[in-house]
C-alpha positions in Angstrom: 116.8 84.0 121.5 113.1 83.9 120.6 111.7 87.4 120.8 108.2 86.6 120.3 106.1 84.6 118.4 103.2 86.1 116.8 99.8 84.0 115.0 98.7 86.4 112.4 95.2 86.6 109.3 96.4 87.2 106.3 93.8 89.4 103.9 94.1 91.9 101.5 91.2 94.6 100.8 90.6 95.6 97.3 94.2 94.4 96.2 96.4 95.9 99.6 97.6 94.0 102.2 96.1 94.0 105.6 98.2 91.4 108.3 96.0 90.9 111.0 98.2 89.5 114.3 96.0 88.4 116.1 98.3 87.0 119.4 101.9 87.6 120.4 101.9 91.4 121.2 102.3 93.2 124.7 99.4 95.4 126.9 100.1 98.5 126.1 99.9 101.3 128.3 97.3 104.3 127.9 93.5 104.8 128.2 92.8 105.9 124.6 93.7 104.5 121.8 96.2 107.7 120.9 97.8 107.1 124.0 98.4 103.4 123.2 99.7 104.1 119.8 102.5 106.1 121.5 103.2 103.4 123.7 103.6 101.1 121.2 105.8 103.4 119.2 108.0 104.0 122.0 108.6 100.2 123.7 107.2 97.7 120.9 108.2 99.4 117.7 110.5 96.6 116.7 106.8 94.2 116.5 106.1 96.8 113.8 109.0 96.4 112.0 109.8 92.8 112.3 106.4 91.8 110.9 106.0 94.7 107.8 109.7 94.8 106.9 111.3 92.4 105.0 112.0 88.8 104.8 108.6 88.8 107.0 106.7 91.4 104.7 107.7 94.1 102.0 107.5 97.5 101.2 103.5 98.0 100.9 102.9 95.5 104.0 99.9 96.7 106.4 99.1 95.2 109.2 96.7 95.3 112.7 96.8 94.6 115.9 93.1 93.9 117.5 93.0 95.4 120.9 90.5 95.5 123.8 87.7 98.2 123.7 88.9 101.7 125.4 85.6 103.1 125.7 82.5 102.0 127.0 80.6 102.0 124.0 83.1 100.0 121.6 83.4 96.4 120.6 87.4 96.5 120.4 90.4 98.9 119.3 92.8 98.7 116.3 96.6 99.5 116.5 97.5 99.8 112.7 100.8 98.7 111.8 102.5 99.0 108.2 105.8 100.0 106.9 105.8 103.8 107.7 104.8 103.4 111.1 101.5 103.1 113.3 98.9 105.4 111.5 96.4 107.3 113.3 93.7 105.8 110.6 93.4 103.3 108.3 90.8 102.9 106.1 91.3 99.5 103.9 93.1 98.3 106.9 89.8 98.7 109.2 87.7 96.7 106.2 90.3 94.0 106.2 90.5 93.5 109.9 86.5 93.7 110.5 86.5 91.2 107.6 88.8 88.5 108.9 88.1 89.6 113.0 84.3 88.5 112.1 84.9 85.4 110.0 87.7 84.2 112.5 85.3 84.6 115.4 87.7 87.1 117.3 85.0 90.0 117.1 81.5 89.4 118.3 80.0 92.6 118.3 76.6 93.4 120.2 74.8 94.4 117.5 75.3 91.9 114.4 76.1 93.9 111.6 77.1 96.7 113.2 81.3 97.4 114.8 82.2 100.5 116.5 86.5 100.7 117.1 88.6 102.8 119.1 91.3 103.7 116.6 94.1 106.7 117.3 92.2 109.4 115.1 89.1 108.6 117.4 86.4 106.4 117.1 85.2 104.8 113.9 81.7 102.8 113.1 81.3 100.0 111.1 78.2 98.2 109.0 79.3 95.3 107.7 77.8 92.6 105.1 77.4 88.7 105.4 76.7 86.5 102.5 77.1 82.7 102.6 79.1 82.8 106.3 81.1 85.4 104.5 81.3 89.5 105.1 81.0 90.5 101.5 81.2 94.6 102.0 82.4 96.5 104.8 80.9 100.5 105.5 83.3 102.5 107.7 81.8 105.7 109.2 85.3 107.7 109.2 86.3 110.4 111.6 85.9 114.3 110.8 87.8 114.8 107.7 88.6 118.3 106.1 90.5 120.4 104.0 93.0 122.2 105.8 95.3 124.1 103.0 94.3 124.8 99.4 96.4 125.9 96.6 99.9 125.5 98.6 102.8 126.3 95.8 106.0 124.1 96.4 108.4 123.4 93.8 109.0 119.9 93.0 112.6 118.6 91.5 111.8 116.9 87.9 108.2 118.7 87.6 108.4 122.7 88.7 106.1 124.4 90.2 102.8 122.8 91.5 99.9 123.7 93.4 98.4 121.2 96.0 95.7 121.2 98.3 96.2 119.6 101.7 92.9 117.4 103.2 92.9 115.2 106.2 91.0 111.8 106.3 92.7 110.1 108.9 96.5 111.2 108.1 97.2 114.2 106.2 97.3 114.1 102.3 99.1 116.1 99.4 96.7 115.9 96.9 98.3 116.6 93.4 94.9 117.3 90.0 96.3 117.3 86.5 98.0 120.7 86.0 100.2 122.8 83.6 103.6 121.0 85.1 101.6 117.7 85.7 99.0 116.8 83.1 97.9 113.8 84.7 98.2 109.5 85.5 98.4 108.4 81.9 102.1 108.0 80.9 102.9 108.0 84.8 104.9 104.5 85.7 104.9 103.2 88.7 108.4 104.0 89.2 107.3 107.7 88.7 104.8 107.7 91.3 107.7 106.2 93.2 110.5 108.9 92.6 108.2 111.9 92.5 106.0 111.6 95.2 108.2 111.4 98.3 109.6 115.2 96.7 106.2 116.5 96.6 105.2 115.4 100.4 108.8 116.8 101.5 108.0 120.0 99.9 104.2 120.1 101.1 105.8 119.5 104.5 107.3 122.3 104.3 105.7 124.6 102.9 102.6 124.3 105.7 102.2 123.5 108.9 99.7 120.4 109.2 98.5 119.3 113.4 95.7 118.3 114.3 93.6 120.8 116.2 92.2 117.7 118.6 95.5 115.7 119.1 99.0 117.3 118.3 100.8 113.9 117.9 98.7 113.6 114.4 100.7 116.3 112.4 102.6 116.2 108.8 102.0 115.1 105.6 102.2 111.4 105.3 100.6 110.6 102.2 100.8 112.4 98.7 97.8 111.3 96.3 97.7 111.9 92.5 94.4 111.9 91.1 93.0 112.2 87.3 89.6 110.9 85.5 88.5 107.1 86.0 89.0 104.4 83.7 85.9 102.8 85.0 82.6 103.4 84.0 81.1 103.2 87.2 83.9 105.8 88.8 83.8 109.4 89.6 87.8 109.8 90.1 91.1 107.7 90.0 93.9 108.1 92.1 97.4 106.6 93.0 98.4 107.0 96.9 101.8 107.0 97.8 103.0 106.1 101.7 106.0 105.2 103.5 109.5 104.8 101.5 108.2 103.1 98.5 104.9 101.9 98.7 102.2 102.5 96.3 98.4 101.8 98.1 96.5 99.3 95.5 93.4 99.6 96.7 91.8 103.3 96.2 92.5 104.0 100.1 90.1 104.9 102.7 91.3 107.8 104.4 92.4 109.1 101.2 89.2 108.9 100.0 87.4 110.9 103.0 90.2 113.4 102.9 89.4 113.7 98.7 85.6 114.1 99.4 86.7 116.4 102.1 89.0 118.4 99.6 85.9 118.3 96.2 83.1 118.8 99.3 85.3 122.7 100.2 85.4 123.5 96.5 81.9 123.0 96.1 82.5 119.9 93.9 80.4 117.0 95.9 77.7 117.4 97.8 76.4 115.6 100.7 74.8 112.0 100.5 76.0 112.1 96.8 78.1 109.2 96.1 81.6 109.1 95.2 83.2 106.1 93.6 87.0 106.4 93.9 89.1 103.8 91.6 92.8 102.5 92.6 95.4 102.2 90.0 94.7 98.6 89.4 91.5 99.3 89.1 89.3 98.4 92.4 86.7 100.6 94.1 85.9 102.0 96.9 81.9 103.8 97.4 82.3 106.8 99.5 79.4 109.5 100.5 79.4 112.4 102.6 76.9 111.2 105.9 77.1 114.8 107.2 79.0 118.1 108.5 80.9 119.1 111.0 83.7 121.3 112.7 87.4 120.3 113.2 88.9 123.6 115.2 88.3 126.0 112.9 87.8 124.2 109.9 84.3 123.0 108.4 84.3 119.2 108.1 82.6 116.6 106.8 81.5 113.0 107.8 82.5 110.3 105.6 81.4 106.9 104.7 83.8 104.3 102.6 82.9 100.9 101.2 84.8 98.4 100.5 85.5 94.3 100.7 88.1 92.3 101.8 89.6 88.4 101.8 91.2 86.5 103.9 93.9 84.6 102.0 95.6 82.7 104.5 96.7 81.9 107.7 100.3 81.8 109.6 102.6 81.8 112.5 105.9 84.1 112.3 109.1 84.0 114.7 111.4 86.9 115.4 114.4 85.5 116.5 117.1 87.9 117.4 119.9 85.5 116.1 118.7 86.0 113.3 120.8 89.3 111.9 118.0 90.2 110.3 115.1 90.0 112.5 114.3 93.3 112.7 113.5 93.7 109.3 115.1 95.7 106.7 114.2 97.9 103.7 115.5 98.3 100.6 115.8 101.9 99.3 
């Protein structure tokens, strides 16, 4: 039996995957866009994993879903969908949906140039770019980000003892520097980033508590970044982000990167309107900046911005068909 039909944009921003569907889904029940998420997570969940999972996607799949405005002043909502579930934020997944939404004609804001998106963590802005009927560059305004544990000791199996700050962009990041047990991303394989990070995200898990003081379904670390010194020239930082069960984020990820300028911003190491060029492991960029400050419960925040681009790559429709054993999706582990 077909379960649903779904027509989807294809794009990928800065080298990661962003799968806009664009019809197919369900209403979802709730009047903000946190509230909608949990819907989703509780009644549509198998949407999620049909489309991200394998033989429909793969382990570093990201996808969208473009929903109705939930407040007044908003041009539309985003429900982000990827392999490790329905983030609160999503950073390179807001550029690549803003991108293909405004090429494919699905988002008409009211102010050309200008997007603002109800998105689980709250409400985003965004200033985008057109050049020859294309968006070339795509500005999110993030929500609050801030550091909310510094120097947390866990012991990690295959490294020892490291100390790890924990920052918040959007989800909730272990965020390893070069250190006596770990001296850094050169000499570190992909397959390393693969085996050690999940260990140091289960020990940062628990060795803190991590909820957001606004919304208590955003808790736990999700994400475990290693950082180190740029390869290019026109970078301030490099940095490999690890999410889900095995995926490794290609482009230098947007709420990683607010929750890094969060994390240098605390320690006194960026200050505001000073740019911040984060590089990815293959080597794409990302232009962040501190826009201002704020307060997140009791923690001093900031208010980032993140640049980026995006391109669409292609069009397609994909069935779910539940004779099919494997429409569901799998994942190899």
């Amino acid at each position: 039996m077909l379960k649903g039909t779904f027509f989807c944009i294809d794009a990928h921003t800065c080298g990661n995957p962003v799968r806009l569907v664009t019809s197919g889904y369900p209403v979802l029940n709730g009047q903000t866009m946190s509230e909608k998420r949990q819907d989703f997570l509780a009644r549509h969940d198998w949407i999620r994993q049909s489309l991200m999972y394998e033989p429909r996607g793969h382990s570093v799949m990201s996808g969208s879903l473009l929903l109705p405005p939930c407040s007044d002043n908003a041009d539309a909502s985003i429900l982000f969908i990827e392999t490790s579930g329905c983030l609160p934020m999503c950073g390179h997944g807001t550029i690549g949906t803003v991108t293909a939404a405004i090429e494919a004609g699905l988002l008409q804001p009211g102010t050309p140039g200008q997007v603002t998106l109800d998105v689980p963590a709250g409400q985003v802005k965004a200033e985008y770019r057109m050049e020859n009927g294309r968006v070339s560059s795509v500005r999110i305004r993030n929500v609050a980000s801030f550091l909310a544990h510094r120097d947390v000791a866990i012991e990690v199996p295959g490294l020892g003892r490291l100390s790890v700050d924990i920052a918040y962009g959007g989800n909730f990041y272990a965020i390893v520097e070069p250190q006596t047990n770990w001296p850094g991303m050169e000499g570190m394989s992909a397959d390393d980033i693969l085996n050690l990070s999940p260990k140091v995200r289960q020990a940062a898990h628990e060795a803190v508590e991590c909820i957001h003081p606004d919304d208590s379904t955003v808790r736990g670390v999700s994400h475990t970044m290693w950082t180190d010194m740029p390869r290019s020239r026109e970078a301030h930082a490099r940095n490999a982000v690890f999410y889900g069960e095995r995926a490794i984020d290609r482009s230098p990820c947007g709420t990683g990167t607010s929750a890094r300028m969060a994390q240098l911003a605390a320690r006194g190491r960026l200050d505001d309107g000073e740019e911040f060029v984060h590089e990815s492991i293959i080597g794409s960029l990302f232009r962040g900046r501190i826009e201002g400050r704020t307060r997140v419960g009791d923690h001093d925040a900031i208010l980032p911005s993140v640049e980026g681009w995006a391109r669409v790559i292609g069009h397609n429709t994909i069935f779910v068909d539940d004779e099919d054993p494997y429409w569901n999706g799998f994942e190899v582990k």
